[in-house]
C-alpha positions in Angstrom: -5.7 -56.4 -3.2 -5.5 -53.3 -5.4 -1.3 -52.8 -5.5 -1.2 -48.9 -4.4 2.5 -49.4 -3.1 6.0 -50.1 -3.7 9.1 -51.2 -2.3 12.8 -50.4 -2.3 15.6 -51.1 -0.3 18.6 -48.5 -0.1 21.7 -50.7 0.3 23.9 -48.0 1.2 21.6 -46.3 3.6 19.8 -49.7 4.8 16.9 -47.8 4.6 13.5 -49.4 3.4 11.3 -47.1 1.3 7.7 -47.9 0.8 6.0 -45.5 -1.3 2.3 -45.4 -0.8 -0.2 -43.9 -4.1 -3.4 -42.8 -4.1 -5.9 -42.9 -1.3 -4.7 -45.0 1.5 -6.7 -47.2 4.5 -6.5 -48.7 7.2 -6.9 -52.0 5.3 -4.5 -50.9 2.7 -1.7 -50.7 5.1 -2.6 -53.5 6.7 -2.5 -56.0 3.9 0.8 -54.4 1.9 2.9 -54.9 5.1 1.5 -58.4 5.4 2.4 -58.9 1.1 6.0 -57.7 2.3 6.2 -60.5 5.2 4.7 -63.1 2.9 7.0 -62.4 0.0 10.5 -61.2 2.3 10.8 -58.2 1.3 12.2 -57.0 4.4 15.6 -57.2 4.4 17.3 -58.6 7.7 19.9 -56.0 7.4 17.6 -52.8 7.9 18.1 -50.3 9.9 14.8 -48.5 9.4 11.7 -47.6 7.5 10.8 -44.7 5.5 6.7 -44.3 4.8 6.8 -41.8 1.8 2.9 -41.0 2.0 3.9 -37.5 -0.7 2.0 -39.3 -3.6 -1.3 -40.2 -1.5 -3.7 -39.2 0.6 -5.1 -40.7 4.1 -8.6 -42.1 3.8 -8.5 -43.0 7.7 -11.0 -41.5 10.5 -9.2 -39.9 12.9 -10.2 -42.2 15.6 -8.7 -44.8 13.7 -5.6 -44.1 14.3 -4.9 -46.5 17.0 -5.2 -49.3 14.5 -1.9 -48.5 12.7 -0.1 -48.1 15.9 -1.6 -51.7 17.0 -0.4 -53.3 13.8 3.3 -52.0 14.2 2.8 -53.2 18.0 1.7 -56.5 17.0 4.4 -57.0 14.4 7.5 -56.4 17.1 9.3 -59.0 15.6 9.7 -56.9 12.3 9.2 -52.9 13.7 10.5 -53.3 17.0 13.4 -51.4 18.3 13.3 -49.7 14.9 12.1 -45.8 13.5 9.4 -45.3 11.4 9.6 -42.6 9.6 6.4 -41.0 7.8 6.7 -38.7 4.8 3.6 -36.5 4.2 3.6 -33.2 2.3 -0.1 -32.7 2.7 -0.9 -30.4 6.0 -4.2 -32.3 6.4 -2.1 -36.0 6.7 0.1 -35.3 8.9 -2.5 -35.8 11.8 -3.0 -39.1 11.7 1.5 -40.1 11.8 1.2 -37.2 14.5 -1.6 -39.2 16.7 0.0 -42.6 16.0 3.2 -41.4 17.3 1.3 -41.1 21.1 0.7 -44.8 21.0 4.5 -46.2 19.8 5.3 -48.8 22.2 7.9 -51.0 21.0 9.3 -48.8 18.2 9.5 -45.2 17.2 7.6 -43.2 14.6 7.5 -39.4 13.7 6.3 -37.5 10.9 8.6 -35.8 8.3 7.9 -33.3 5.5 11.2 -33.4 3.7 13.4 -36.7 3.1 16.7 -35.8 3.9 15.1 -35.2 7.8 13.3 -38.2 7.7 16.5 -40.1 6.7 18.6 -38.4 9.1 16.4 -39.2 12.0 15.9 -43.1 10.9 19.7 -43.3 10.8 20.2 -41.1 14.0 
């Protein structure tokens, strides 16, 4: 697994960052949620995620979309009841965290192009 992505708790916020670089899959999403279950790096206090995509790109077919809302759906135990919040600079990204908000079930997601928003809304 090439390592394209980081993470960082905010202790005073509660917020988990994970900061995505370079081009980005389906498959790369996939597995670096599953390297945080395997190696805890979700912290049982958190109130919420923040997806800062503002160093990558998507490399994901529109109608592909669906799969990233699946994964969070079958991964309720960690997502659910919680906001996602997705951090995109790039005009040309911000369709696929637009389309995968239509499918939430279980959680919330929404698409931000500043932090302090995207933190406001996850803490909201």
């Amino acid at each position: 697994m090439k390592k394209n992505f980081k993470y960082q708790f905010d202790n005073s916020l509660g917020i988990l960052f994970k900061f995505y670089y370079g081009l980005i899959t389906i498959e790369d999403i996939e597995s670096s949620w599953e390297y945080a279950f395997k190696n805890s790096l979700i912290p049982k206090d958190v109130k919420g995620f923040i997806l800062d995509y503002r160093n990558s790109n998507f490399n994901i077919k529109v109608e592909e979309y669906n799969k990233i809302a699946d994964f969070y759906k079958k991964h309720l135990e960690v997502f659910g009841n919680f906001k996602i919040a997705i951090l995109t600079e790039e005009p040309r990204d911000i369709v696929i965290p637009v389309l995968v908000e239509t499918k939430d079930q279980g959680y919330s997601s929404r698409p931000f192009s500043t932090l302090n928003s995207a933190i406001d809304w996850v803490l909201s």
